[in-house]
PyMOL commands that place a pseudoatom at each C-alpha (Angstrom):
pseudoatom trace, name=CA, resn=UNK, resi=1, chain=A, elem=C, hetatm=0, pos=[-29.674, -72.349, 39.738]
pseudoatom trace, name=CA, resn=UNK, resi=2, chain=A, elem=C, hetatm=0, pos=[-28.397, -70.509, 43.070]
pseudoatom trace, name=CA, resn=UNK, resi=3, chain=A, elem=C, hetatm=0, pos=[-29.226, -71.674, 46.220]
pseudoatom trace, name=CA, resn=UNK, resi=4, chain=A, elem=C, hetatm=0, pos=[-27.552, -68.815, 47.875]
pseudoatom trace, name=CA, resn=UNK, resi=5, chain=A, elem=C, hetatm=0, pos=[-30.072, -66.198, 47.040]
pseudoatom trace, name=CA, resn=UNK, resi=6, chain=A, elem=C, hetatm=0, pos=[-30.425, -64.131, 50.219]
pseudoatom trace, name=CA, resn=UNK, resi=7, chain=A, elem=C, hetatm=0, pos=[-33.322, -61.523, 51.142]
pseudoatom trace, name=CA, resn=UNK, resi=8, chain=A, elem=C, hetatm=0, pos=[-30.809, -58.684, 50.270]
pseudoatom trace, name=CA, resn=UNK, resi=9, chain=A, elem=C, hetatm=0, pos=[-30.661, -60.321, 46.273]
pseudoatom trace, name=CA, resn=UNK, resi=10, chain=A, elem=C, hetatm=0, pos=[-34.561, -60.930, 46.529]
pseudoatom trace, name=CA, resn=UNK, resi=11, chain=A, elem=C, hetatm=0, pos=[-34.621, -57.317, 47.915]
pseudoatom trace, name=CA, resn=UNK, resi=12, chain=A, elem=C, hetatm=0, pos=[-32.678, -55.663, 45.304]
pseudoatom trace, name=CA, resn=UNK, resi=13, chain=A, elem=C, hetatm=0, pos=[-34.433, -57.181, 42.458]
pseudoatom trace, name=CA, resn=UNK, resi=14, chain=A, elem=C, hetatm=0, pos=[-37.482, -56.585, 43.230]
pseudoatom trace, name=CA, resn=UNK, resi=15, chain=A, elem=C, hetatm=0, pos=[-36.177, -52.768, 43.808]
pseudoatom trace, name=CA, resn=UNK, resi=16, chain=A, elem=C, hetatm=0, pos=[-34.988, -53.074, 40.511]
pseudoatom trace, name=CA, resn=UNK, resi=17, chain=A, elem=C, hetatm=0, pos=[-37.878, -54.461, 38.404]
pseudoatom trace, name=CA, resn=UNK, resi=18, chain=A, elem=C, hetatm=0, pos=[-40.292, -51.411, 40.604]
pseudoatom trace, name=CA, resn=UNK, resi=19, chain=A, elem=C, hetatm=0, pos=[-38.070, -48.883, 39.362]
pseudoatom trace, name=CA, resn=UNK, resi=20, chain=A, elem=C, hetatm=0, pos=[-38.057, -50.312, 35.693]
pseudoatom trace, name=CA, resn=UNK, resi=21, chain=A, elem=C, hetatm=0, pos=[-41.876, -50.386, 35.886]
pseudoatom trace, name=CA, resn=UNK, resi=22, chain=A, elem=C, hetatm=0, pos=[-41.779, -46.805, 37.116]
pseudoatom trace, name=CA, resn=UNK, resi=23, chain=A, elem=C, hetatm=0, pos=[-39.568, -45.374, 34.053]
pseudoatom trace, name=CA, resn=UNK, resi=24, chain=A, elem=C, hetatm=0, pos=[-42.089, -47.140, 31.605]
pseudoatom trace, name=CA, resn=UNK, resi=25, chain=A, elem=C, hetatm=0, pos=[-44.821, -45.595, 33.507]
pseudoatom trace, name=CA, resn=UNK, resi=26, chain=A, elem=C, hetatm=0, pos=[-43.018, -42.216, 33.445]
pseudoatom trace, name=CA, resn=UNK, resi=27, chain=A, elem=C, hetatm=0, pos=[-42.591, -42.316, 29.666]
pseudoatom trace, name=CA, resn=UNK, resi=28, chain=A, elem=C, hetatm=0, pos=[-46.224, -43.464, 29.031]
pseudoatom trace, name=CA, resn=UNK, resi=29, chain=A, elem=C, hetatm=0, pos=[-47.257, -40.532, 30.803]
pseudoatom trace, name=CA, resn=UNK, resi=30, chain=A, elem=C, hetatm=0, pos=[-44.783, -38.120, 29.001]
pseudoatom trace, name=CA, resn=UNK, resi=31, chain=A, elem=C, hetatm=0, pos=[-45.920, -39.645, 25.418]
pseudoatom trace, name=CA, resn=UNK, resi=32, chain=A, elem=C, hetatm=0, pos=[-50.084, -39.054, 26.973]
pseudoatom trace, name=CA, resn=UNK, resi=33, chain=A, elem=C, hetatm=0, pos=[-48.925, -35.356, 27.883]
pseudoatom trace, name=CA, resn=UNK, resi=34, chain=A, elem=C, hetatm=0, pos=[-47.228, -35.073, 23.898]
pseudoatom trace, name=CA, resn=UNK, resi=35, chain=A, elem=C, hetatm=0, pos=[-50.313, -36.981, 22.543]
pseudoatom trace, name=CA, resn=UNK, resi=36, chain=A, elem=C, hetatm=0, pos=[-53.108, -34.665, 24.395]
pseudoatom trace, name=CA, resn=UNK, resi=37, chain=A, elem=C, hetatm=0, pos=[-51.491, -31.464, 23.979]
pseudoatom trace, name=CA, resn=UNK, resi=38, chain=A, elem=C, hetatm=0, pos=[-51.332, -32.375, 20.081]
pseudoatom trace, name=CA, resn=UNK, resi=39, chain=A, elem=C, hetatm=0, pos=[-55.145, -33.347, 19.898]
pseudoatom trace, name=CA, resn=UNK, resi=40, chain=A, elem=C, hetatm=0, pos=[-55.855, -29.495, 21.671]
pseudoatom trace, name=CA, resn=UNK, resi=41, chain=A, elem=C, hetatm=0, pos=[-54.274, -27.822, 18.735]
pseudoatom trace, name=CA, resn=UNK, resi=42, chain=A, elem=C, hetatm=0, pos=[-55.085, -30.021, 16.615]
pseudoatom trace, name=CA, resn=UNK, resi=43, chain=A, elem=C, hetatm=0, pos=[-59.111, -29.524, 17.907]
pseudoatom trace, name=CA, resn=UNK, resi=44, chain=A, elem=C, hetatm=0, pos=[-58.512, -25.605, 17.869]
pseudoatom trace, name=CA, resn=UNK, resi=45, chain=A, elem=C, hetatm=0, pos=[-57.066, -25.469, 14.185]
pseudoatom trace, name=CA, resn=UNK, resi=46, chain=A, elem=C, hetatm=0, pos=[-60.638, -26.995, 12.928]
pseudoatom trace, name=CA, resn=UNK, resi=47, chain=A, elem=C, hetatm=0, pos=[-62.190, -24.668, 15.328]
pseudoatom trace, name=CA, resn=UNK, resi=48, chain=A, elem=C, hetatm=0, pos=[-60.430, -21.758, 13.459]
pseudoatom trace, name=CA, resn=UNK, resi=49, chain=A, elem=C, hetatm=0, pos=[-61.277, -23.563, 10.094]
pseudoatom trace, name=CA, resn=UNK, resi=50, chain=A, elem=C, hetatm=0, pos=[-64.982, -23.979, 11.052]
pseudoatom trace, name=CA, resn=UNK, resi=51, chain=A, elem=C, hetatm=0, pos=[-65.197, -20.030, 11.898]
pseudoatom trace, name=CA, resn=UNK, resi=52, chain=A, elem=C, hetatm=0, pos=[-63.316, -19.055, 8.825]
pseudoatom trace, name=CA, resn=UNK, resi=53, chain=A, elem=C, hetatm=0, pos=[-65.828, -21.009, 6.442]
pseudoatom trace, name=CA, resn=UNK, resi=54, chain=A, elem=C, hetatm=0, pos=[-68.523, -19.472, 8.313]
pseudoatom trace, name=CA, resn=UNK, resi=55, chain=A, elem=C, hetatm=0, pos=[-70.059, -22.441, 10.030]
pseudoatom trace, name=CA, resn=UNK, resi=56, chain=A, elem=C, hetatm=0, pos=[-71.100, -22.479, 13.494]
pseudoatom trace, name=CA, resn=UNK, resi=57, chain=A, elem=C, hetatm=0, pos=[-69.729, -24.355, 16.529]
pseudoatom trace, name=CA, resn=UNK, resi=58, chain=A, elem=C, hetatm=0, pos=[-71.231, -27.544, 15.665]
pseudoatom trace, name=CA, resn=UNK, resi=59, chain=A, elem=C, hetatm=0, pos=[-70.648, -30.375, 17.516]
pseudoatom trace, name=CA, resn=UNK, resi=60, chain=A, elem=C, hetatm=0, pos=[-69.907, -32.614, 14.728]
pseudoatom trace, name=CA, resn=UNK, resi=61, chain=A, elem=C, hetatm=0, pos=[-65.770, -31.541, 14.845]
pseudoatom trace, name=CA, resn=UNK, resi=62, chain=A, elem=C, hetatm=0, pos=[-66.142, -32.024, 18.911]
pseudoatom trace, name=CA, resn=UNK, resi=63, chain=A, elem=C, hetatm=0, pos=[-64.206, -35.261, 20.254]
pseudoatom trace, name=CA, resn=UNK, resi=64, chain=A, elem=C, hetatm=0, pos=[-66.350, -37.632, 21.593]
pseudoatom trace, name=CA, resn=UNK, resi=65, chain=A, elem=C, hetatm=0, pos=[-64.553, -37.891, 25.245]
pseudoatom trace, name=CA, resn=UNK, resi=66, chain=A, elem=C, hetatm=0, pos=[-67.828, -39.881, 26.594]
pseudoatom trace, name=CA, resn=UNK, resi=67, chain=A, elem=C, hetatm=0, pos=[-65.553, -42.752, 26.620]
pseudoatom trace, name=CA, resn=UNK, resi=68, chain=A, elem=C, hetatm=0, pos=[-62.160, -41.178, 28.123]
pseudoatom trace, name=CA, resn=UNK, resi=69, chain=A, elem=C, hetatm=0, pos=[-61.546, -41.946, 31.998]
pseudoatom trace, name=CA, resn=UNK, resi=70, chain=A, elem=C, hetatm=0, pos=[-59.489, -40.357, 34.066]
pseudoatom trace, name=CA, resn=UNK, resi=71, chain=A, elem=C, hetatm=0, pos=[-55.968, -41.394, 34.458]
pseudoatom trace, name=CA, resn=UNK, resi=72, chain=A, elem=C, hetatm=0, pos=[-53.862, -40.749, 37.562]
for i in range(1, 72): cmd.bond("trace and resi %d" % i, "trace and resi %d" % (i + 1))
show_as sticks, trace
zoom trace
C-alpha cells in the first residue's frame, strides 16, 4: 500500500470515478430515450390495428403509466 497518496491522487480519482459514473448515467439515459421512443410506435401500431378492425379506442391496449415516475 502507498503512503504517499497526496490530495492531488485523492483528487484525481475521485474526478475519475464521477466522470465514469456520469458516462453510465449518459448511456442509461440514451438506452431510456431508444426504449421509450420504441414503446410510442410500438403503442401507435396497435392503435392503427385497433381502428383497422373496427374497434374503438379502448383502454385495454393503453399502457398502464400509473406506476412510471418521472426521471430527471
Amino acid at each position: 500500500m502507498d503512503l504517499n497518496i497526496t490530495s492531488d491522487d485523492v483528487l484525481n480519482a475521485a474526478m475519475a470515478e464521477i466522470t465514469r459514473l456520469e458516462s453510465i448515467s449518459l448511456r442509461q439515459q440514451v438506452v431510456l430515450a431508444k426504449y421509450e421512443e420504441k414503446i410510442k410506435d410500438l403503442q401507435h401500431e396497435l392503435d392503427m390495428r385497433d381502428k383497422l378492425k373496427g374497434g374503438d379506442d379502448s383502454e385495454s391496449t393503453k399502457p398502464d403509466t400509473s406506476h412510471e415516475q418521472e426521471t430527471n
